[in-house]
N, C-alpha and C positions, 0 to 999 in steps of 0.2 A: 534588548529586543531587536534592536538593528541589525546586529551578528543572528542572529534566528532569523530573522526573514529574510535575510543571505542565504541562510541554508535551504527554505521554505520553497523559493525563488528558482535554485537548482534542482530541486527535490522535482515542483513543479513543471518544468520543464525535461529533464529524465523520463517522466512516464509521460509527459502529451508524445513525444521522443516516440517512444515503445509505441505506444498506442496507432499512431500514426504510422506506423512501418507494418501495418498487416502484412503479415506471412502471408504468400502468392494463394497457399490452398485454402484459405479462408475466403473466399468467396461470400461467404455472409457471415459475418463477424460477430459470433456472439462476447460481449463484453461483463465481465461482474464485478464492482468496485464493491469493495467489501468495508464497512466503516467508513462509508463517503462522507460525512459529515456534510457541508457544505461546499461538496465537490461540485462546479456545474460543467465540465465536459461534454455533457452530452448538450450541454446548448452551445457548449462556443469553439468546440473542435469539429471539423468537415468530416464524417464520420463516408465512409461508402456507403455505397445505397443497401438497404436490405441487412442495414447493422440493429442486430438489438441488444442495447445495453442497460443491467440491472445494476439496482444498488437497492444496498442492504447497511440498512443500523435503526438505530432505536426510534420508536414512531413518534416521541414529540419533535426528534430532530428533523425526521422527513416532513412531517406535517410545517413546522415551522418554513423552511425550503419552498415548499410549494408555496404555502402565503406570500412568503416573500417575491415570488419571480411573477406570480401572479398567471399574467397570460402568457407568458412568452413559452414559444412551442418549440421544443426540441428536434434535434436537427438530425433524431433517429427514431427507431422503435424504442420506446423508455419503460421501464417500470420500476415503483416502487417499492421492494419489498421488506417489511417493519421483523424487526427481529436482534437480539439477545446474541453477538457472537462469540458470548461468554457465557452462553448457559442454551443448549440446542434442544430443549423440551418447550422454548419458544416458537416451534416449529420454522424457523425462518428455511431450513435445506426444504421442507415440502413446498412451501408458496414456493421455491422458488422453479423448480419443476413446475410445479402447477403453473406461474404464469409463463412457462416456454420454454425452458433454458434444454437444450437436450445435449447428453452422455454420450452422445454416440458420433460426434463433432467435437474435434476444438474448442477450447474455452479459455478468452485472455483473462486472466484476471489482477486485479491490482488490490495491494493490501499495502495503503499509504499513511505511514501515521497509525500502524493499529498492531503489532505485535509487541512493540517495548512497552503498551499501557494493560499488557494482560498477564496473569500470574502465569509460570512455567508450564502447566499444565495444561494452562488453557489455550498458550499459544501452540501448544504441538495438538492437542485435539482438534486446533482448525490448519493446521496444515497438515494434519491427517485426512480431515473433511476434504480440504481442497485439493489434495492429491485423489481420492477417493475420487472422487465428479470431475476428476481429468482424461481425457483419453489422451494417448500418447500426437503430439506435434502441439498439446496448448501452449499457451505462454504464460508465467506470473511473474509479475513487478512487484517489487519488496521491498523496503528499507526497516534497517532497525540499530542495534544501536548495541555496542559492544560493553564486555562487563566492567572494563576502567567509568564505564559513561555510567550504570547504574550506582559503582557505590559511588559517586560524584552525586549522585541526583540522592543517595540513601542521605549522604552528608547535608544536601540542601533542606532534606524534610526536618532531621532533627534539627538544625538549624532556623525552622520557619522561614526558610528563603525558595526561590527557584517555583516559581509557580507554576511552570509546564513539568518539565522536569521531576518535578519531586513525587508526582505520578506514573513516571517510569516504575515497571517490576523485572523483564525479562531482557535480559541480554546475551547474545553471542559473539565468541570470538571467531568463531568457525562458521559463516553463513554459510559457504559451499560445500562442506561437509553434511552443515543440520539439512540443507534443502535434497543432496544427495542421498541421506536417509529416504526421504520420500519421495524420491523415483526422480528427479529435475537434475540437468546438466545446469551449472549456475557459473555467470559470468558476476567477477563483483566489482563496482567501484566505488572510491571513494570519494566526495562532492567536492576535494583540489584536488582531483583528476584534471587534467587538461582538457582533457576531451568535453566533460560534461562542464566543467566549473564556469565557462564563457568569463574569465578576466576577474570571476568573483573573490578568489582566495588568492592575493598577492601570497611570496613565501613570507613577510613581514605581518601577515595577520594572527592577533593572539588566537591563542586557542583558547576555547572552553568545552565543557563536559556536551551543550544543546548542538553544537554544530561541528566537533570535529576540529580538525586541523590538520595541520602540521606534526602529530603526535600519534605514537600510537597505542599509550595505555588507554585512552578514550579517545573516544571518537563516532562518527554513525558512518555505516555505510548505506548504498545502494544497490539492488541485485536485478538481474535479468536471467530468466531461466528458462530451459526449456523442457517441456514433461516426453522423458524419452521410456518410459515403461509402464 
């Protein structure tokens, strides 16, 4: 668990990274974390003024979220919106127009943690989606996780081991290609990048299938992209 929350920890920091670096013509930042689970960002990063940030996943998890934070008041314009982004007759694309999000602007989005747990089909019909409701200069933050990492995680299910992991389905070896399918220039890296790692992946640390390493039959990456069509 310790080597994952090494990863988590980069992960983590990577998108506040992004987030926090608005592109100059964003002048009011609209933001959509997709699968936020128990993301709270939007309370505890200094967002610019006149930022509004959505998030979207299944409504016992939002509901839960709000109980828990209680009163404490977000540090932007928030909303949230309940929705299936494995199954889109959930209507979750309509609320989320409906509560503001406009096509015709910029749109950062962040998809953390939510493509390796969706079957193939269903992660290219939402990076269809999100390529769809982009206009050209958005941004998306992405990580996911290559196909040495999925049959590692296939091995852990028949195994009865690997409890995050063994709910992996999709993986690529080509992020900047698959994202260049759908219109995005993609910058990739890897979490013992230098740059991103902050000291956390000595070259002495094992690898495994959840966090990468030193290897490159598995491994996860990290992307930054930008929608040029």
């Amino acid at each position: 668990m310790a080597k994952r929350t090494r990863y988590i920890a980069i992960r983590t920091r990577f998108f506040d990274d992004l987030l926090l670096a608005t592109p100059p013509q964003l002048s009011k930042p609209q933001v959509v974390i997709l699968g936020s689970g128990l993301d709270t960002r939007a309370y505890r990063l200094p967002w610019p003024p006149a930022t509004r940030l959505y998030e979207v996943d299944m409504p016992g998890v939002l509901d839960y979220k709000a109980n828990a934070l209680g009163t404490i008041k977000p540090n932007c314009c928030h909303h949230l919106i309940a929705g299936d982004l494995e199954n889109f007759q959930t209507g979750w694309i309509a609320r989320l127009l409906e509560a503001g999000l406009r096509q015709e602007i910029p749109t950062i989005w962040i998809l953390e943690g939510v493509v390796m747990y969706l079957p193939e089909p269903s992660a290219h019909s939402l990076l269809r989606t999100v390529a769809a409701l982009s206009r050209p200069g958005s941004v998306l933050g992405i990580d996911g996780v290559n196909s040495g990492s999925i049959l590692a995680a296939q091995s852990a299910k028949n195994a009865n081991r690997g409890r995050v992991v063994r709910h992996w389905q999709f993986g690529c070896d080509e992020p900047q290609q698959l994202l260049k399918d759908y219109g995005w220039s993609a910058e990739v890296s890897q979490p013992q990048d230098i740059g991103i790692a902050h000291g956390r992946y000595p070259e002495s640390m094992p690898v495994t299938a959840e966090v990468g390493g030193h290897q490159q039959e598995r491994g996860v990456w990290l992307v930054k992209a930008r929608k040029d069509q």
